[in-house]
N, CA, C and O atoms as CSV, one atom per row, in Angstrom:
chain,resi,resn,atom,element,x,y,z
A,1,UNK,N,N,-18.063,-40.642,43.661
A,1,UNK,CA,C,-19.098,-40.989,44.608
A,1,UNK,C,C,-19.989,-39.791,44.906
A,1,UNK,O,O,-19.895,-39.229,45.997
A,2,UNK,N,N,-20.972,-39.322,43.850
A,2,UNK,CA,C,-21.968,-38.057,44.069
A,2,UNK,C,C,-23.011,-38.641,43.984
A,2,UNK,O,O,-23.434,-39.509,43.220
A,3,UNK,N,N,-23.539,-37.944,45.089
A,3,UNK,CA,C,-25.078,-38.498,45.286
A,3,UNK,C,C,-25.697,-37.917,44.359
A,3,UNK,O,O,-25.279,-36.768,44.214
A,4,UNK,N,N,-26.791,-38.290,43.418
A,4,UNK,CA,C,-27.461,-37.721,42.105
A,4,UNK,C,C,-28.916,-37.888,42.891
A,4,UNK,O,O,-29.193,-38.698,43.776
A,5,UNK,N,N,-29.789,-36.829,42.270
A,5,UNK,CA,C,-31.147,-36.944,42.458
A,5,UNK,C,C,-31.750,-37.892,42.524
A,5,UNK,O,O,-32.852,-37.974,43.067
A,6,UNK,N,N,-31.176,-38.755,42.008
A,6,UNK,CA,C,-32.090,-40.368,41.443
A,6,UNK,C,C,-31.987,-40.921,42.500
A,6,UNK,O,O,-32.992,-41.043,43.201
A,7,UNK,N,N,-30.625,-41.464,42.963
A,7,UNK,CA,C,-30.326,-41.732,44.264
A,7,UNK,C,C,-31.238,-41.624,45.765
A,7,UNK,O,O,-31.741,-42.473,46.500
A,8,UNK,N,N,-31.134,-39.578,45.805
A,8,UNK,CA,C,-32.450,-39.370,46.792
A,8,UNK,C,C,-33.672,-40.157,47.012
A,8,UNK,O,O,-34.052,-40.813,47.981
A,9,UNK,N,N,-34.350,-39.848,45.499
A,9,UNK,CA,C,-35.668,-40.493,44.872
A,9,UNK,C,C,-36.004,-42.086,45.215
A,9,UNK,O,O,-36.995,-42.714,45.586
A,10,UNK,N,N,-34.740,-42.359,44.911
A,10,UNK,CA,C,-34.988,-44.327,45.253
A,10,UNK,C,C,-35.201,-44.267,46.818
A,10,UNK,O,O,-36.026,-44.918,47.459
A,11,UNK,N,N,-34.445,-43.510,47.216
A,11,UNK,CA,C,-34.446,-44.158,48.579
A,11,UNK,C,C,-35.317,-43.469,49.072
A,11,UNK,O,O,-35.610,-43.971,50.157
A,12,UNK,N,N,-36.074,-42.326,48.821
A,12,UNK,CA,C,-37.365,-41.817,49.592
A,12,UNK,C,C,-38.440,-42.769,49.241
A,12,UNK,O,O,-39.323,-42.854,50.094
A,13,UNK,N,N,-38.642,-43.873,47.665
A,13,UNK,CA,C,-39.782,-44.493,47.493
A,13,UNK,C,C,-39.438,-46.005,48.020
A,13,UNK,O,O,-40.342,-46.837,47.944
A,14,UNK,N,N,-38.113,-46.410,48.576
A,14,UNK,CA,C,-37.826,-47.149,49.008
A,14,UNK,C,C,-38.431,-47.291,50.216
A,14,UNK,O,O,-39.248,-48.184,50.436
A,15,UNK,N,N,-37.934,-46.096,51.394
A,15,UNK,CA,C,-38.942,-45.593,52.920
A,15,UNK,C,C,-40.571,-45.662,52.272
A,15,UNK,O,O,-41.407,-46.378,52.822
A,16,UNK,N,N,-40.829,-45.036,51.343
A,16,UNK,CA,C,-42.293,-44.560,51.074
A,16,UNK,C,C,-42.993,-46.069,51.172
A,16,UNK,O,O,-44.064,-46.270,51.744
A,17,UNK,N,N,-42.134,-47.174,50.461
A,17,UNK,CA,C,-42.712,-48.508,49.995
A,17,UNK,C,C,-43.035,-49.478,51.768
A,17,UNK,O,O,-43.912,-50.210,52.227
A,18,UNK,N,N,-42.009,-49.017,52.136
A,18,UNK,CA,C,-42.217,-50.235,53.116
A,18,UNK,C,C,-42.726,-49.620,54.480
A,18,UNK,O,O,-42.925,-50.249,55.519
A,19,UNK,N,N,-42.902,-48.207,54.262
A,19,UNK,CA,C,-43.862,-47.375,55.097
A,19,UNK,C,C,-44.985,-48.002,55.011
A,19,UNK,O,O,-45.526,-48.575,55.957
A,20,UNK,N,N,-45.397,-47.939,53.918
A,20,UNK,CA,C,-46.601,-48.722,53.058
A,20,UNK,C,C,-47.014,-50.014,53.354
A,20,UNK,O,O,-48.000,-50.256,54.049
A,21,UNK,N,N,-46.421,-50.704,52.939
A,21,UNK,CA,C,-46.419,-52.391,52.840
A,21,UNK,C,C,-46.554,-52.779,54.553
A,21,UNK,O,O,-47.039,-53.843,54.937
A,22,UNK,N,N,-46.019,-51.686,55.504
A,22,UNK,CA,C,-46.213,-52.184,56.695
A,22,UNK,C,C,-47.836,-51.487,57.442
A,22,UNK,O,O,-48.596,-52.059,58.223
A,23,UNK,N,N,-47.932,-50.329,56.951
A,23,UNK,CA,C,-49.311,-50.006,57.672
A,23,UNK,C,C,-50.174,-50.892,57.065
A,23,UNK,O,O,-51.146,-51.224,57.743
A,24,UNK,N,N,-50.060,-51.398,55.874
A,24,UNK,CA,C,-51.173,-52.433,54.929
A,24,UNK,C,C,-51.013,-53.695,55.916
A,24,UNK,O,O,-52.032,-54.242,56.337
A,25,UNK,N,N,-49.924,-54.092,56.231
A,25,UNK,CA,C,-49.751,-55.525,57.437
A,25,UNK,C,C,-50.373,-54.954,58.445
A,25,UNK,O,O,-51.162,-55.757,58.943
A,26,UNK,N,N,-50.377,-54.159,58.856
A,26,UNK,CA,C,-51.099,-53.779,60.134
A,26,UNK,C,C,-52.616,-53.612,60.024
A,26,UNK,O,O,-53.356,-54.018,60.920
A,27,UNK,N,N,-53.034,-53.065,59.017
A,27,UNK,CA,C,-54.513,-52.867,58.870
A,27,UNK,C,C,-55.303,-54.623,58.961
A,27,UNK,O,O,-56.323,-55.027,59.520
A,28,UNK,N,N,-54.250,-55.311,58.121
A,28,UNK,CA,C,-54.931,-56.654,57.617
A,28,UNK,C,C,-54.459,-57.550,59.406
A,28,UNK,O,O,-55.285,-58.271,59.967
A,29,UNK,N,N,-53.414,-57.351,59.850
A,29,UNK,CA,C,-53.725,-58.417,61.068
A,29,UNK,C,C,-54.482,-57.455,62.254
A,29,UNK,O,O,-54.727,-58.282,63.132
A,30,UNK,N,N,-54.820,-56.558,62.581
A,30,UNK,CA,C,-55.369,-55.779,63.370
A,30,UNK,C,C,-56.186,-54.510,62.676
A,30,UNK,O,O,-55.604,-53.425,62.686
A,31,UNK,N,N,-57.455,-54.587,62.098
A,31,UNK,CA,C,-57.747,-53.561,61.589
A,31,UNK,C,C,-58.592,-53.004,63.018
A,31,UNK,O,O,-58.751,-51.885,62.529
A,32,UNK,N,N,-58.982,-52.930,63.815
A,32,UNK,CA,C,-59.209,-52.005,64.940
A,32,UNK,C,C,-57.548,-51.530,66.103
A,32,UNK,O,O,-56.610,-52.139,66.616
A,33,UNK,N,N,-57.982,-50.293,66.022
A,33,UNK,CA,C,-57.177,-49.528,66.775
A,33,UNK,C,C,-58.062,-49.077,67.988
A,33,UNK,O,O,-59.181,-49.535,68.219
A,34,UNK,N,N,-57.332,-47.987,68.841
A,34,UNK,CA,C,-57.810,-47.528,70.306
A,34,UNK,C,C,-58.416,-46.169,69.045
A,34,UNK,O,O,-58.050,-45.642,67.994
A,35,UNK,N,N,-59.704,-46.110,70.172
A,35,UNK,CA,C,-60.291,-44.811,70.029
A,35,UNK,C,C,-59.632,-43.652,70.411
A,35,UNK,O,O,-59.211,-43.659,71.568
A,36,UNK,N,N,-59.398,-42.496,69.638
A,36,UNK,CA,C,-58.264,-41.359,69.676
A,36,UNK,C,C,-58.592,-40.664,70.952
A,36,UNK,O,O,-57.843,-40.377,71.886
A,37,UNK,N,N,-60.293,-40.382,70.749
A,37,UNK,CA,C,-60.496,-39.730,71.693
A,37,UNK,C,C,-61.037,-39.601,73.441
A,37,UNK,O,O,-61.085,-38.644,74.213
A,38,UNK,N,N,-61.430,-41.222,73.596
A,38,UNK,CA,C,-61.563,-41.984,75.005
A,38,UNK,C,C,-60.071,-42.957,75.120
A,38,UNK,O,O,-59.917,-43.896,75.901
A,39,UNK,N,N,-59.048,-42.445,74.116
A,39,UNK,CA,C,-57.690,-43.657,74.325
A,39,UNK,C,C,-57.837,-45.241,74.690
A,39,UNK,O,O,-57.051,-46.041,75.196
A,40,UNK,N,N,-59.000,-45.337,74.280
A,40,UNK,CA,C,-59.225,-46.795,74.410
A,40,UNK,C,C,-59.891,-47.104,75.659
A,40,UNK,O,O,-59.706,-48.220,76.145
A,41,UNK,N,N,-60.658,-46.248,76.261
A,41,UNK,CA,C,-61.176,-46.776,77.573
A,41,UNK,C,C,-62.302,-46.941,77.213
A,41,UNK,O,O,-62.655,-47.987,77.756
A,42,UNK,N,N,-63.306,-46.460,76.476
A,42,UNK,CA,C,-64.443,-46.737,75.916
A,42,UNK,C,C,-65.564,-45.358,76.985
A,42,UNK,O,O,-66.748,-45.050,76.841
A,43,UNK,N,N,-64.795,-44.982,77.716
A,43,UNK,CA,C,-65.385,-43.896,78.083
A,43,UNK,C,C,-64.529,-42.416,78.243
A,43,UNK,O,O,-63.385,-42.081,77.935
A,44,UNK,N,N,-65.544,-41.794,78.809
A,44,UNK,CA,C,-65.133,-39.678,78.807
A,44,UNK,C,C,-64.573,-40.090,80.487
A,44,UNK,O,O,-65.395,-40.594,81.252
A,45,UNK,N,N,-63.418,-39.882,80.870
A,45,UNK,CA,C,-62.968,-39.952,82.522
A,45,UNK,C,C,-62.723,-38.309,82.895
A,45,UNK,O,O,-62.211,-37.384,82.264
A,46,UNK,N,N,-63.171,-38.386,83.858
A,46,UNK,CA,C,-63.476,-36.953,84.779
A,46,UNK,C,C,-63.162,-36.800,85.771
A,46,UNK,O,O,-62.681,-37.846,86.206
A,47,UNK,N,N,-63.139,-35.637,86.820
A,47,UNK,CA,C,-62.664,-36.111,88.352
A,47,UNK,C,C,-63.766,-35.480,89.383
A,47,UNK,O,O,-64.455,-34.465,89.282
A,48,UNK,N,N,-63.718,-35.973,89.899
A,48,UNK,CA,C,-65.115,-35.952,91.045
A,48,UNK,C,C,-64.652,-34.506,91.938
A,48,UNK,O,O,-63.649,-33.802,91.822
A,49,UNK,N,N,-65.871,-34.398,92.896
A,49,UNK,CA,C,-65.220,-33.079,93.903
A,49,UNK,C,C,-63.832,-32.840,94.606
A,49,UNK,O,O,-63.382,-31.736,94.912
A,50,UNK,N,N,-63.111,-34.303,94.851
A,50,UNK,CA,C,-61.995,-34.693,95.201
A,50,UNK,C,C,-60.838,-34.572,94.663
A,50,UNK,O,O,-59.708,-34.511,95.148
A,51,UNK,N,N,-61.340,-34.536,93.319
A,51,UNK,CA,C,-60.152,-34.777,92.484
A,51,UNK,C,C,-59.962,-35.983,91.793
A,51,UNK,O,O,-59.154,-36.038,90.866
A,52,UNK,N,N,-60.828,-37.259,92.256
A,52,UNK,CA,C,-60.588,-38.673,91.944
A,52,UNK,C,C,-60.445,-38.358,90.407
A,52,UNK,O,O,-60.618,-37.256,89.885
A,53,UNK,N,N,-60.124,-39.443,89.832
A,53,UNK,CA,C,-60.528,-39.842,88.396
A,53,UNK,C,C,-61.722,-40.986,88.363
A,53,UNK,O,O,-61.718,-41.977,89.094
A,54,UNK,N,N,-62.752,-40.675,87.380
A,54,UNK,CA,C,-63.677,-41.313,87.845
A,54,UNK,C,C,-64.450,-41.346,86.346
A,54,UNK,O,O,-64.482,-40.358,85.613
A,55,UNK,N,N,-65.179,-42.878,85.948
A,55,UNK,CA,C,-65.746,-43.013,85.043
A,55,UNK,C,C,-67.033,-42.053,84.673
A,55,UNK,O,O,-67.964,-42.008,85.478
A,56,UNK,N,N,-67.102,-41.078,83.125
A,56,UNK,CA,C,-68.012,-40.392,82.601
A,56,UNK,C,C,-68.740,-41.255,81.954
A,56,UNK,O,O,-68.774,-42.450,82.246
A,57,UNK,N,N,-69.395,-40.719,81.004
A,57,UNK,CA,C,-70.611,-41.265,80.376
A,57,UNK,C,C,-69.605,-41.976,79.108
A,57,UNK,O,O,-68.431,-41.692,78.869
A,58,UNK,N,N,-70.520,-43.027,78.372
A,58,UNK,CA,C,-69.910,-43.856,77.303
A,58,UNK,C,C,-69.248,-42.729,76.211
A,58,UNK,O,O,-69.889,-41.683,76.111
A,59,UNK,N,N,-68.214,-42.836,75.518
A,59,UNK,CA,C,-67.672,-42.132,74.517
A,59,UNK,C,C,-68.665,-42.415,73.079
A,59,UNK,O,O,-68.954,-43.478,72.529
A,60,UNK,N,N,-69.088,-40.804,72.699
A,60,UNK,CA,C,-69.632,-41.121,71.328
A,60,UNK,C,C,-68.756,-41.520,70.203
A,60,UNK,O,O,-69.351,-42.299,69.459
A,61,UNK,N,N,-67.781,-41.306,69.894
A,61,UNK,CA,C,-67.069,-41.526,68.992
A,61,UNK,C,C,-67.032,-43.577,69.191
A,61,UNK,O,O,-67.931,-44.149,68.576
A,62,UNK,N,N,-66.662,-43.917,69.493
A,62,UNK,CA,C,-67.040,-45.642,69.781
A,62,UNK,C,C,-67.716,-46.117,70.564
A,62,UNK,O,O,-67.281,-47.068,71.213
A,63,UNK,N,N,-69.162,-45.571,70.808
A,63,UNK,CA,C,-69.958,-45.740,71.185
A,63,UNK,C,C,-69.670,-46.692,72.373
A,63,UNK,O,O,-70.483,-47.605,72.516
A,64,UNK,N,N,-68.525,-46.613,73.346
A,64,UNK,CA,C,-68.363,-46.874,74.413
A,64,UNK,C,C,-67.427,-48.468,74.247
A,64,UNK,O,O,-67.044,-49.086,75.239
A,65,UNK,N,N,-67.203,-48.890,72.961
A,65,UNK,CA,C,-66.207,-50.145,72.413
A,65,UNK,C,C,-64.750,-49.486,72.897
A,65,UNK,O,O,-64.110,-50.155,73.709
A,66,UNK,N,N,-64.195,-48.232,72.454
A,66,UNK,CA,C,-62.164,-48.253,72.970
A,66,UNK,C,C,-61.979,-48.269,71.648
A,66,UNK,O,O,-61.089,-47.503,71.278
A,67,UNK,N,N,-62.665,-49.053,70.571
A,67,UNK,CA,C,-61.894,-49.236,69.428
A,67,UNK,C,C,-62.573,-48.607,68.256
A,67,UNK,O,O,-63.796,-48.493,68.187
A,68,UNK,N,N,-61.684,-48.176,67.273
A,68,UNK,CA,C,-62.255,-47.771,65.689
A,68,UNK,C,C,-62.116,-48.576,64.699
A,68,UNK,O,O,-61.913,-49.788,64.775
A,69,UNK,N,N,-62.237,-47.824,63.587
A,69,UNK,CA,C,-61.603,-49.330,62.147
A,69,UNK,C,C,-60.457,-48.049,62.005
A,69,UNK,O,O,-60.573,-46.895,62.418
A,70,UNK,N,N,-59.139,-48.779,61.156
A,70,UNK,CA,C,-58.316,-47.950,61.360
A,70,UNK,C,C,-59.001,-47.358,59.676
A,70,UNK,O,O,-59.961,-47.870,59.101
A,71,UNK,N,N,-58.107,-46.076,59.136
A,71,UNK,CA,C,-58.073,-45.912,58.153
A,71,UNK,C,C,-58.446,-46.305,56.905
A,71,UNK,O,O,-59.471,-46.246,56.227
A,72,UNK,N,N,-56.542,-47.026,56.697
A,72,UNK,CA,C,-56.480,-48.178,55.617
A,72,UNK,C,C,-57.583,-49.216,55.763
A,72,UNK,O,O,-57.944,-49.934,54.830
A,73,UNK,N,N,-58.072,-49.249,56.930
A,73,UNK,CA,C,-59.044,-50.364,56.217
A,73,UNK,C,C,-59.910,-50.441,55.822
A,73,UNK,O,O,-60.298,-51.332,55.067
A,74,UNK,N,N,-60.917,-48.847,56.497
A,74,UNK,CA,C,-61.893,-48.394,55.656
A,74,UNK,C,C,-61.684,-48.495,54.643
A,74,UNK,O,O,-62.644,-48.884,53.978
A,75,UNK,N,N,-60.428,-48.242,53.911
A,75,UNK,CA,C,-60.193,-47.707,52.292
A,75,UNK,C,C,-60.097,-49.142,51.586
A,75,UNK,O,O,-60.535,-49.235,50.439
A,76,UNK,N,N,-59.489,-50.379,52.277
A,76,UNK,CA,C,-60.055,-51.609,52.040
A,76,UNK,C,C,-61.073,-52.239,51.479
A,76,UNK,O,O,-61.206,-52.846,50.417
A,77,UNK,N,N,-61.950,-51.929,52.602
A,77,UNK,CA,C,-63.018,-52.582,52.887
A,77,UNK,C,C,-64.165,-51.460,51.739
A,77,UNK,O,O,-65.167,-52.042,51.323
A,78,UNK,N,N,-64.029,-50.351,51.409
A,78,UNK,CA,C,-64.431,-49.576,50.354
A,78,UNK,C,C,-63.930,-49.828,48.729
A,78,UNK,O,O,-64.597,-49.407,47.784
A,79,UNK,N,N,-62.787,-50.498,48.580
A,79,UNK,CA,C,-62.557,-50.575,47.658
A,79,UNK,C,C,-62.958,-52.059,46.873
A,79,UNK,O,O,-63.322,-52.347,45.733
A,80,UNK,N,N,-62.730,-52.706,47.927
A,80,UNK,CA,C,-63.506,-54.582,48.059
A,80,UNK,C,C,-65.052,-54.432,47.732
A,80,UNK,O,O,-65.557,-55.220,46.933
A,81,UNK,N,N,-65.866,-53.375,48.369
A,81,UNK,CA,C,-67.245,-53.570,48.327
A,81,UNK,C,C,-67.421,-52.499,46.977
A,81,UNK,O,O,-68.514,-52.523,46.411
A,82,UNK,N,N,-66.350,-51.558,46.457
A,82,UNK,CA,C,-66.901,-51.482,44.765
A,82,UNK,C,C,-66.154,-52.389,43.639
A,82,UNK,O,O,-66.402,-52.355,42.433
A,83,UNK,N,N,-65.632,-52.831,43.988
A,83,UNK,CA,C,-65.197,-54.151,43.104
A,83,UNK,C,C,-66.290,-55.193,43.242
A,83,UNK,O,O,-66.581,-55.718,42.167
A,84,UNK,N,N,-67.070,-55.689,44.453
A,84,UNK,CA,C,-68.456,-56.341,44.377
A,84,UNK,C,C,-69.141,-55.490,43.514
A,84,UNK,O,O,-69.399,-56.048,42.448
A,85,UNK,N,N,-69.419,-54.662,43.570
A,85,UNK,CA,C,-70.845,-53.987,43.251
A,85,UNK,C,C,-70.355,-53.882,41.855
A,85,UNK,O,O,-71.322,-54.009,41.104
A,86,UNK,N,N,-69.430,-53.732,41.303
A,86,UNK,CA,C,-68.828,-53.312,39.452
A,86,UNK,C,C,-68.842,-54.732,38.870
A,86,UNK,O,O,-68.745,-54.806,37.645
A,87,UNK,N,N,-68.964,-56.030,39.671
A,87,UNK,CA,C,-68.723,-57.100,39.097
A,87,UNK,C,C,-70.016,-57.696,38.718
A,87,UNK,O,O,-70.962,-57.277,39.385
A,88,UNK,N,N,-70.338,-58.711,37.667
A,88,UNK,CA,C,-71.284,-58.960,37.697
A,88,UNK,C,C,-71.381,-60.165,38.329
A,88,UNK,O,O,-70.274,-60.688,38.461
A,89,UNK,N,N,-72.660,-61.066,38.950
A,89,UNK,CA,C,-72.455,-62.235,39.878
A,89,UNK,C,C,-72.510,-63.516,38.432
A,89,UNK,O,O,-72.842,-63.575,37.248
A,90,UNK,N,N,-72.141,-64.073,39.136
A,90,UNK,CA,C,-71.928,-65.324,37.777
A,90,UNK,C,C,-73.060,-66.232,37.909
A,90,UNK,O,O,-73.186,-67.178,37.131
């Protein structure tokens, strides 16, 4: 019963696979996520003379939406629109 390299290997592309196969489920039933850098509030929060917490100006990064496209789906939605463009229309 020795663990052999191969062994390792399977089971790191085993994790690697369904690492995979699950951010791809995630992109396709939810491809917007929270904006990284307003955490999804859609704005910059600040605190007044008081101390309050208190709404800033709209976040540039999502132009004041909370949400982005994630990643994978850019890479999707990039790979879909050169497979249009390489195809010819019938």
């Amino acid at each position: 019963m020795h663990n052999t390299a191969a062994d390792h290997i399977s089971a790191v592309l085993v994790v690697f696979f369904a690492l995979t196969t699950g951010y791809a489920l995630l992109c396709a039933v939810s491809p917007l996520g929270r904006c990284r850098r307003c955490r999804g509030f859609g704005f910059k929060t600040r605190t007044d003379r008081r101390g309050r917490i208190v709404r800033g100006r709209n976040c540039r990064r999502c132009k004041g939406a909370g949400r982005r496209l994630r990643t994978g789906r850019r890479i999707y939605d990039l790979a879909v629109r050169l497979r249009n463009e390489g195809t010819p229309a019938r």
